[in-house]
C-alpha positions as CSV (number, residue, x, y, z in Angstrom):
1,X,-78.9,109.7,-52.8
2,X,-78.5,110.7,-56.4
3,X,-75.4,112.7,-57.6
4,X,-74.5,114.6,-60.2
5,X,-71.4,115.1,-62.9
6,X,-70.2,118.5,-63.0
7,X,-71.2,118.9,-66.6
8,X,-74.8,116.9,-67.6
9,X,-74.8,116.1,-71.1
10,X,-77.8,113.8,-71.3
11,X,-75.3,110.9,-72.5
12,X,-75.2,107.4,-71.6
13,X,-72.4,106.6,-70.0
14,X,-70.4,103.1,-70.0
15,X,-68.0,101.1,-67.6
16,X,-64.5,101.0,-68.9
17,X,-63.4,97.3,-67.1
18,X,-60.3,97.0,-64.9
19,X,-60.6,100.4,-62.9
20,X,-63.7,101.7,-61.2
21,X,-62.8,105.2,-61.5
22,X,-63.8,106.5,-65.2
23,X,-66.9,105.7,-67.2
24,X,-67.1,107.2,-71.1
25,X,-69.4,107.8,-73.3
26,X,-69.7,108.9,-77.4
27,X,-71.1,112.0,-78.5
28,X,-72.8,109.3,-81.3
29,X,-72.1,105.7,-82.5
30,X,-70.4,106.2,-86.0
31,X,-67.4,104.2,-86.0
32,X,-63.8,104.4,-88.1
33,X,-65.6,102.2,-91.3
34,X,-68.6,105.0,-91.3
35,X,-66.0,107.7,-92.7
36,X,-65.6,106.1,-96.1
37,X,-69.5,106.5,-96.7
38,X,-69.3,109.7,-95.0
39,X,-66.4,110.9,-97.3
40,X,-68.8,110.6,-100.1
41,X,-71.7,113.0,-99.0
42,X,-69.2,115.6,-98.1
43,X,-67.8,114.7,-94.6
44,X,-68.9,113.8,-91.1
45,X,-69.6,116.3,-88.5
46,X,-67.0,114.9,-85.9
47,X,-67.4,113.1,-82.9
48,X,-66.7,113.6,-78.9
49,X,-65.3,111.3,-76.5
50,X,-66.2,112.0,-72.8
51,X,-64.6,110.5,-69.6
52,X,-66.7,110.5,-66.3
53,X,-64.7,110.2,-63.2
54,X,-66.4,109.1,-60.4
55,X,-64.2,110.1,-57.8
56,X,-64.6,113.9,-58.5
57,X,-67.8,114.2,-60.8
58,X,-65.6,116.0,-63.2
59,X,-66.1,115.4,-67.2
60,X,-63.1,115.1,-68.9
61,X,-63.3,115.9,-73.0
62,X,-59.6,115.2,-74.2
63,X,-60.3,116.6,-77.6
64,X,-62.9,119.7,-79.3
65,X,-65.0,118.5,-81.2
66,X,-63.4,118.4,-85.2
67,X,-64.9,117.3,-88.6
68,X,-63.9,113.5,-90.0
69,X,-62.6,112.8,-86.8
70,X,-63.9,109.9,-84.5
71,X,-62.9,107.5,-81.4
72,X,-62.6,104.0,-80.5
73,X,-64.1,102.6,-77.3
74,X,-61.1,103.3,-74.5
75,X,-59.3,100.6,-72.5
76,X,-57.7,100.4,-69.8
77,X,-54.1,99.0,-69.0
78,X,-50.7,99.2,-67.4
79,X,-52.4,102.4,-65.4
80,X,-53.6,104.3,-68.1
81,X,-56.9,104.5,-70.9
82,X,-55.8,104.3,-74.5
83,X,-58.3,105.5,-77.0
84,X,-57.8,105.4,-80.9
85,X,-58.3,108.4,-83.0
86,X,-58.9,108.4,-86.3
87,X,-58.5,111.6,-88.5
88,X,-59.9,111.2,-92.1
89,X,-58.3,114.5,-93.3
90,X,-55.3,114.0,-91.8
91,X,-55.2,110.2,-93.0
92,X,-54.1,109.3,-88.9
93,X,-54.8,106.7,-86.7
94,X,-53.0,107.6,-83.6
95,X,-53.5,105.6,-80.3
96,X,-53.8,108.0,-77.6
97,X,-52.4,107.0,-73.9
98,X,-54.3,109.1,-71.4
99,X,-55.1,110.2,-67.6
100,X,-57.4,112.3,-65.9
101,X,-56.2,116.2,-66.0
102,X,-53.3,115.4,-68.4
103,X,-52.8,116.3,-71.8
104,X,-53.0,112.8,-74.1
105,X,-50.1,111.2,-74.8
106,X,-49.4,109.9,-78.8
107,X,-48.3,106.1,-78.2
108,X,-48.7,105.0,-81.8
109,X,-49.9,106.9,-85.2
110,X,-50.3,105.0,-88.3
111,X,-51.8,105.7,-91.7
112,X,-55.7,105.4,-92.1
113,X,-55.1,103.7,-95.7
114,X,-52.4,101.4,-94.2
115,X,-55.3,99.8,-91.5
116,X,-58.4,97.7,-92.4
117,X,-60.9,99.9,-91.0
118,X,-63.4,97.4,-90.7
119,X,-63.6,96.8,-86.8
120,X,-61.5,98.6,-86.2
121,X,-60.5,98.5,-82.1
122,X,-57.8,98.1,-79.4
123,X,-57.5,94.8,-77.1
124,X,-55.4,93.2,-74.6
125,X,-52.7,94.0,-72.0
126,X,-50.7,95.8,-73.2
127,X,-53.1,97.2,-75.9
128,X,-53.0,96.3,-79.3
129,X,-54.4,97.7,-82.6
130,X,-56.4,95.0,-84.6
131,X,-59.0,94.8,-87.2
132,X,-61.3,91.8,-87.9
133,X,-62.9,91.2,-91.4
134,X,-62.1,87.4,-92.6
135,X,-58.7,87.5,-90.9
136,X,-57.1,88.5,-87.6
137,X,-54.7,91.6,-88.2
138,X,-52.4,93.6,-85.7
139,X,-51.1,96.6,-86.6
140,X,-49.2,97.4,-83.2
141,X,-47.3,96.9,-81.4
142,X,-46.3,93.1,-83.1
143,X,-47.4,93.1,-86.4
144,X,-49.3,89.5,-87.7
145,X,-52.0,88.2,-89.3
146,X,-53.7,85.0,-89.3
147,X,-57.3,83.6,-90.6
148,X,-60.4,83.6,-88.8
149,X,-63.8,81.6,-89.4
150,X,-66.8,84.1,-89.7
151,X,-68.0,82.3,-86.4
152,X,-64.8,83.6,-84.6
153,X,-64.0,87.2,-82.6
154,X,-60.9,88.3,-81.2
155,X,-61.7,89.5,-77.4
156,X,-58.1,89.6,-75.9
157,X,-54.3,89.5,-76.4
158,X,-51.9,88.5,-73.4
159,X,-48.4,86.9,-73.3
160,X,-48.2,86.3,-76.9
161,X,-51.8,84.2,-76.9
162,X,-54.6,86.0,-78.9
163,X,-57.8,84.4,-77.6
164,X,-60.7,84.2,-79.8
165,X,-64.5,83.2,-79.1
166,X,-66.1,80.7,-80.9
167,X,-70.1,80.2,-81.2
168,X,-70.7,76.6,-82.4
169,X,-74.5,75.3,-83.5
170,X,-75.6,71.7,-83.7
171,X,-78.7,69.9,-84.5
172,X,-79.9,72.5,-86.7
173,X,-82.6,71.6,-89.5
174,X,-81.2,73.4,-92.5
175,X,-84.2,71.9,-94.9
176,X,-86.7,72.9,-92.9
177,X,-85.0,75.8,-91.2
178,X,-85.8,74.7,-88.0
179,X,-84.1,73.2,-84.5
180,X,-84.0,69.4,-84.0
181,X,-84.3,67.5,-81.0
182,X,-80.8,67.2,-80.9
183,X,-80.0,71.4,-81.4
184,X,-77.1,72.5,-79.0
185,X,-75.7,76.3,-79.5
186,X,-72.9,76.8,-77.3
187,X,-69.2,78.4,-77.3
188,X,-65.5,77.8,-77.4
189,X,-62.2,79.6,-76.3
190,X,-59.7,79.0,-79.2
191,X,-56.1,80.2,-78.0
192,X,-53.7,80.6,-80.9
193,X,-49.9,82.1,-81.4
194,X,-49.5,85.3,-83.6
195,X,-48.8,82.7,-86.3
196,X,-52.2,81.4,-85.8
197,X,-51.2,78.3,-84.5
198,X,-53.4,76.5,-82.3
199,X,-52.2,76.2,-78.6
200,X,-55.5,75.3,-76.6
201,X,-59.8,75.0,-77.5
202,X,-62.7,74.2,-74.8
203,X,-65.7,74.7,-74.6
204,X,-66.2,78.2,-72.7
205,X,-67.4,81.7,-73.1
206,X,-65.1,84.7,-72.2
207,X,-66.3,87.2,-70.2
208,X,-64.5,90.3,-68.7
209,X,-64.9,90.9,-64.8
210,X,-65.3,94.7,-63.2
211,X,-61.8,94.4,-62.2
212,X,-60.5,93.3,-65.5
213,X,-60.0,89.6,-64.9
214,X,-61.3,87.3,-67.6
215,X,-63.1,84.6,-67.0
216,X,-64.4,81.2,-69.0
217,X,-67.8,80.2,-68.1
């Protein structure tokens, strides 16, 4: 049996992990560091952010549509989603706490031209605001910064540890651009303080379970 959401929109729709209730989706895929070129050819149309609940089949559209305006992908934690929204002509980044039915919540608002908008997302439990562009920096609720190798993402903050993925390549030819016999391409988990100090590394990927949980494999 197929069902159907009360509204159809035509939009593909994504899981948001540690729940099984809402899915979201983007009315299109410009993200926070699009609005500077946008800014200079007179302004971006504005984008939508659409839950899906799949208990009910209702849509839920926190926010109308608005000009220079756009969203983050939504997380889930402590109960509730948190989306980021980020208002050119305003100069806001506000993170948004939200449920189903209910008007959004402001949890945090900061200045667009205080924030590196250069992947730009929230993480972690409870959420946190970070960008990632040569460095590691957290804009809420702690406030740090520490270094990051180009080879090295940010995927979750718990418990004061910020845990970062790590692809590592060996064996590789760089004269003839090739792989050698001996070419290995795996990952690490690097845990680190919010000084950037190193508490743990392994060999591991991170992946993020339906029901939240992460996992090394």
């Amino acid at each position: 049996m197929i069902r159907k959401f009360k509204a159809i929109k035509g939009k593909y729709i994504e899981k948001i992990y540690g729940q099984d209730r809402l899915a979201y989706a983007m009315s299109d895929n410009e993200d926070f560091y699009d609005l500077i070129a946008w800014s200079e050819r007179g302004g971006y149309q504005g984008a939508v952010i659409y839950f899906y609940d799949f208990e009910t089949g209702d849509v839920y559209q926190p926010f109308e549509k608005k000009k220079n305006v756009v969203y983050s992908r939504p997380e889930y934690a402590d109960g509730s989603y948190y989306f980021l929204q980020g208002d050119y002509d305003e100069n806001t980044l506000v993170l948004y706490r939200y449920f189903p039915g209910q008007m959004p919540q402001a949890a945090a608002e900061l200045r667009l031209d205080q924030v590196n908008l250069y992947n730009l997302r929230i993480v972690g439990n409870p959420v946190h605001i970070i960008s990632q562009e040569g460095e590691l920096q957290c804009y809420y609720p702690e406030v740090f910064s520490f270094p990051l190798r180009p080879n090295e993402t940010v995927c979750f903050i718990e418990e004061g540890k910020v845990y970062i993925e790590a692809w590592i390549e060996e064996g590789w030819d760089d004269e003839n651009d090739c792989a050698t016999e001996e070419y290995k391409y795996y990952n690490k988990v690097i845990t680190k303080d919010f000084h950037g100090d190193l508490l743990s590394e392994e060999i591991g990927a991170l992946h993020q379970a339906a029901d939240g949980t992460w996992w090394i494999s």
